[in-house]
LOFI-545950 format. One record per residue (C-alpha): residue number from 0; residue in three letters; x, z, y. Coordinates in steps of 0.1 Angstrom, whole numbers, plus 5000, padded with zeros to 4 digits. Each point is the difference from the previous one (the first is absolute). Layout:
residues N
<pator NUM; 'ala'; <X; Z; Y>>,
...
//
This chain:
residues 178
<pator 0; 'unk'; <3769; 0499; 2284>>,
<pator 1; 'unk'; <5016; 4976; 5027>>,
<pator 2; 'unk'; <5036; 5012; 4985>>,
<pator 3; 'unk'; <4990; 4986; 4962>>,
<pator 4; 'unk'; <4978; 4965; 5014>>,
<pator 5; 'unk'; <5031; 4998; 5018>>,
<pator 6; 'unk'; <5024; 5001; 4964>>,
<pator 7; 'unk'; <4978; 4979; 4986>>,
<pator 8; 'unk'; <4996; 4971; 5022>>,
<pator 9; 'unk'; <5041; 4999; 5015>>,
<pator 10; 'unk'; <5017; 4976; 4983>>,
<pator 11; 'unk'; <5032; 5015; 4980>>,
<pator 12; 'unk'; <5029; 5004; 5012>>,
<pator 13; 'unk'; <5024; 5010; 4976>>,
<pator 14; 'unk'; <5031; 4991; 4999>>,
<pator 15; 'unk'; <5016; 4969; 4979>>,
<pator 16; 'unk'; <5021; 5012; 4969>>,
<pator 17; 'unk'; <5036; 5001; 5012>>,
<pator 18; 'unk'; <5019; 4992; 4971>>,
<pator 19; 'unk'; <4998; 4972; 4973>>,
<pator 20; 'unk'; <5004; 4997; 4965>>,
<pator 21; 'unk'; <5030; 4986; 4990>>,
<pator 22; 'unk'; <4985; 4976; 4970>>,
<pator 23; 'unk'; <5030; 4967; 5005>>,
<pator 24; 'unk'; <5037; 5010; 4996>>,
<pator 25; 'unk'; <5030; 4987; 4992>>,
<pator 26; 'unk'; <5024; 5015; 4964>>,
<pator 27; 'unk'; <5034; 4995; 4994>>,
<pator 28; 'unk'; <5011; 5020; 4966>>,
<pator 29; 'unk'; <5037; 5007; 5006>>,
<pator 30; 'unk'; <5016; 5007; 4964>>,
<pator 31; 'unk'; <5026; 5032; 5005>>,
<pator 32; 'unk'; <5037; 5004; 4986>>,
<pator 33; 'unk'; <5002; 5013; 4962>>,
<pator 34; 'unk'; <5009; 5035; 5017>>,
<pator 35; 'unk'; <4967; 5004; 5020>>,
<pator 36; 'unk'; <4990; 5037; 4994>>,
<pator 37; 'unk'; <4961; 5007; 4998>>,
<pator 38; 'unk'; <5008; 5034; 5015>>,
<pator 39; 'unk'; <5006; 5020; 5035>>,
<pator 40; 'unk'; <5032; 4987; 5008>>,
<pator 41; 'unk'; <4994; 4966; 4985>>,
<pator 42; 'unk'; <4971; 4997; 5023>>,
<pator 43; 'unk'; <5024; 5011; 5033>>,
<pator 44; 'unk'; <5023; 4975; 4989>>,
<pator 45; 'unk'; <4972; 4971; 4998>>,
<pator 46; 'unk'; <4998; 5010; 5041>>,
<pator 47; 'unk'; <5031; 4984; 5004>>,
<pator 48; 'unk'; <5004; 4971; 4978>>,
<pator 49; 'unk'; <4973; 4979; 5022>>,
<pator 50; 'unk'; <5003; 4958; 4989>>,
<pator 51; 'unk'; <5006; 4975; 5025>>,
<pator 52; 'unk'; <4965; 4986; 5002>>,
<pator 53; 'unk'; <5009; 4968; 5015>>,
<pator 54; 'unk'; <5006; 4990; 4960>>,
<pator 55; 'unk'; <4967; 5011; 4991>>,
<pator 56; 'unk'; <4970; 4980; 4983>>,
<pator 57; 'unk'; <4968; 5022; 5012>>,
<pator 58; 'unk'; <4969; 4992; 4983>>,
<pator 59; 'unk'; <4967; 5011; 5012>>,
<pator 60; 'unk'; <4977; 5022; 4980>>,
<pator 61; 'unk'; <4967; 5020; 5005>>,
<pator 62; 'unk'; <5000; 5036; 4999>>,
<pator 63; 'unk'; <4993; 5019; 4979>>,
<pator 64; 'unk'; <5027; 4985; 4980>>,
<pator 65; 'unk'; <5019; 5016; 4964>>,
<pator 66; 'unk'; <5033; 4989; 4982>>,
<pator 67; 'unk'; <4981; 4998; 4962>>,
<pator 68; 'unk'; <5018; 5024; 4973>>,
<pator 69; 'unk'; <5014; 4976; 4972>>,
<pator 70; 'unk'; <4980; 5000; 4967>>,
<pator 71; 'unk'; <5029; 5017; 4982>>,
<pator 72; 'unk'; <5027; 5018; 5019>>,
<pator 73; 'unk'; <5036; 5005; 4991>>,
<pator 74; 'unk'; <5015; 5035; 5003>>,
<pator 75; 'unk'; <5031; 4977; 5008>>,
<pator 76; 'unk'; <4986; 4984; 5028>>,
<pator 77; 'unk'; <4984; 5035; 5014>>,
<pator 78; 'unk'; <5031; 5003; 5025>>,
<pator 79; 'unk'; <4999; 4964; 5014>>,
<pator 80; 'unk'; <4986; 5001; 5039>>,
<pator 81; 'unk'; <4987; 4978; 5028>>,
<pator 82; 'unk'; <4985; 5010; 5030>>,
<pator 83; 'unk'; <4966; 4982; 5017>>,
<pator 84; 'unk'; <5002; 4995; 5036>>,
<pator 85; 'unk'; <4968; 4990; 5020>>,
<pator 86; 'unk'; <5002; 4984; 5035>>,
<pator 87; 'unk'; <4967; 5001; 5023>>,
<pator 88; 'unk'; <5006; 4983; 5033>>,
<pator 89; 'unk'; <4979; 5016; 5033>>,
<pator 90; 'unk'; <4998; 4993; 5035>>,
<pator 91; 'unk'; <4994; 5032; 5026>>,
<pator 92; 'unk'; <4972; 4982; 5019>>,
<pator 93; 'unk'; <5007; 4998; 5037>>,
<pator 94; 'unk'; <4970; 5024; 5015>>,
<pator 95; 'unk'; <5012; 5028; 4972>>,
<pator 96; 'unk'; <5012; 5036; 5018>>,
<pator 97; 'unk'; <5036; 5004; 4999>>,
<pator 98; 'unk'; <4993; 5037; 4991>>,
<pator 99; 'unk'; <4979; 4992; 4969>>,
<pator 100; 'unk'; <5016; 5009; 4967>>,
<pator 101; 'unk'; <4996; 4973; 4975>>,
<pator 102; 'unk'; <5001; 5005; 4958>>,
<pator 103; 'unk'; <5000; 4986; 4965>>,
<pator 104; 'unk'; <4975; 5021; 4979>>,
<pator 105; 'unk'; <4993; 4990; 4962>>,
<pator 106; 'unk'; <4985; 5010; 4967>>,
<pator 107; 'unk'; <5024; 5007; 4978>>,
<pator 108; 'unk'; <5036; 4988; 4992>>,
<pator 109; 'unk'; <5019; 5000; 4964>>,
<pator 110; 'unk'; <5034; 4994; 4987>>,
<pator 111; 'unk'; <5027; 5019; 5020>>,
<pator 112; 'unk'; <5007; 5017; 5030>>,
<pator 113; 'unk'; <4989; 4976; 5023>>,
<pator 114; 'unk'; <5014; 4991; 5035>>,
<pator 115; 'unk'; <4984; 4986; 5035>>,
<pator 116; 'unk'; <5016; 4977; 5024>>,
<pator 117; 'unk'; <4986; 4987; 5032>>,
<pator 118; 'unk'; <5025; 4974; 5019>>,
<pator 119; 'unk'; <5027; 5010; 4973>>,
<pator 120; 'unk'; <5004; 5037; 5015>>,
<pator 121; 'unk'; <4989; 5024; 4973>>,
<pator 122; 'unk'; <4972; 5019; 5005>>,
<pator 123; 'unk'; <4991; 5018; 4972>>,
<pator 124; 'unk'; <5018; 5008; 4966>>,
<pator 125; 'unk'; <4985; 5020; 4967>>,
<pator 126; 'unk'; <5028; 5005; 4983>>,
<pator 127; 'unk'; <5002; 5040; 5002>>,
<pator 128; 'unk'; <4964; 5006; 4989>>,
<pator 129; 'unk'; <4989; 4964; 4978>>,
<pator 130; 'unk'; <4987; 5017; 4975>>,
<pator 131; 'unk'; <4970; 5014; 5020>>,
<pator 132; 'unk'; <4992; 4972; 5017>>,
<pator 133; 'unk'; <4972; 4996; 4976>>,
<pator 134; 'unk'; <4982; 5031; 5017>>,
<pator 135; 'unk'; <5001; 4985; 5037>>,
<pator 136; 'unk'; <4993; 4966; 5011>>,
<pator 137; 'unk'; <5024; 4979; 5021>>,
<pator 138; 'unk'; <4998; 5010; 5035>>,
<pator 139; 'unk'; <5029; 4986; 5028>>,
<pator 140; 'unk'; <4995; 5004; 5034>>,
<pator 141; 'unk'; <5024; 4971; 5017>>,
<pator 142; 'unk'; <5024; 5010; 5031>>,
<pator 143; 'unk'; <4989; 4990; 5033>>,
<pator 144; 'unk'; <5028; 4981; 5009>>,
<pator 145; 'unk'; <4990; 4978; 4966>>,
<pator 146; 'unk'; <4961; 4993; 5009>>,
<pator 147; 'unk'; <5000; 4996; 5044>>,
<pator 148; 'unk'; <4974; 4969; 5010>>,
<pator 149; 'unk'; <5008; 4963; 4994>>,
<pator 150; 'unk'; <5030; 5010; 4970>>,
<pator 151; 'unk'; <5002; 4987; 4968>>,
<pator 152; 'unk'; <5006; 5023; 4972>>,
<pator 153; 'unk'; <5013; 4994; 4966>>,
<pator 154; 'unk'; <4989; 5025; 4972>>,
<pator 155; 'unk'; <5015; 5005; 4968>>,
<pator 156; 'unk'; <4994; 5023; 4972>>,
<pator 157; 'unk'; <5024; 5004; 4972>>,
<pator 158; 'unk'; <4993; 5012; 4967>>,
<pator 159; 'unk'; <5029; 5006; 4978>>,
<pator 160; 'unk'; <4987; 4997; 4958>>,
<pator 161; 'unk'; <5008; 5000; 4965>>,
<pator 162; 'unk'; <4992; 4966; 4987>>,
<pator 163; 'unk'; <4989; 5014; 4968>>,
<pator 164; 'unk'; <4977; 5023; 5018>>,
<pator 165; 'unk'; <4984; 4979; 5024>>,
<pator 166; 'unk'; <4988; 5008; 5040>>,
<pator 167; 'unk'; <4965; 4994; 5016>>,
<pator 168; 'unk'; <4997; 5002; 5040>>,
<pator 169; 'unk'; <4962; 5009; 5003>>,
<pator 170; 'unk'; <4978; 4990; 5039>>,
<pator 171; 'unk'; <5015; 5002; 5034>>,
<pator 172; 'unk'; <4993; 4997; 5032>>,
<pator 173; 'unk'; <5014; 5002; 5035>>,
<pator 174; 'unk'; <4989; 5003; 5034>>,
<pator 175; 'unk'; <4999; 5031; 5026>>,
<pator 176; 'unk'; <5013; 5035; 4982>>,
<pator 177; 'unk'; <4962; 5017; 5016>>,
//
């Protein structure tokens, strides 16, 4: 009986989410050479055709957030490409354990094989297996060397498209990977 008064009376202590939705980012639509291949290998190539972002306008958007199909599309435009990138900007707070993993976990992305970067180092890359992403949900687990207290870390996901066909890039959210 003194165990269950005991429950109800203590205050709660449960532990603060550690991880926040990721609602405000910042989109740059990068428009890909005539010869972008929506396949395999035109996705590896993408991994190392990376813009120089100094020359970039970001804009900010909200998640979720969808590139709207035209109202008639043209089988001529069906090959033209661009790629969305997304930039989220994250300080490591200073009390955080060097040991804890950190990660970027969302709903659902669609378009291409999409691509994650954190402080310009790839970290994770679809391109061998994009056309199942639609059975498992983003999940990347950052390096530790990317996410120690105090650092700043700049996030980018890539997602390469058809224009004609559209992308959508559904909720995220970062914080510890537990």
């Amino acid at each position: 009986t003194l165990a269950v008064v005991a429950m109800l009376l203590w205050p709660e202590r449960g532990e603060a989410p550690t991880y926040q939705p990721l609602q405000q980012l910042d989109r740059w639509i990068e428009p890909l050479p005539a010869g972008a291949t929506f396949d395999q290998e035109g996705f590896r190539a993408l991994l190392h055709q990376r813009p120089d972002f100094a020359q970039v306008s970001w804009q900010a958007v909200t998640l979720p957030d969808v590139a709207e199909l035209a109202l008639h599309a043209s089988a001529q435009r069906a090959d033209h490409m661009a790629r969305a990138w997304y930039r989220y900007r994250f300080e490591v707070p200073a009390n955080a354990s060097p040991v804890e993993t950190w990660a970027l976990y969302g709903t659902r992305i669609q378009g291409g094989a999409y691509s994650v970067w954190a402080n310009g180092q790839l970290v994770k890359s679809l391109h061998q297996d994009w056309r199942g992403q639609w059975i498992s949900p983003p999940y990347v687990t950052l390096p530790l060397s990317q996410t120690q207290p105090g650092q700043a870390i700049e996030l980018m996901v890539a997602i390469p498209y058809r224009i004609s066909e559209g992308y959508s890039m559904g909720s995220f959210y970062f914080g510890k990977s537990h």
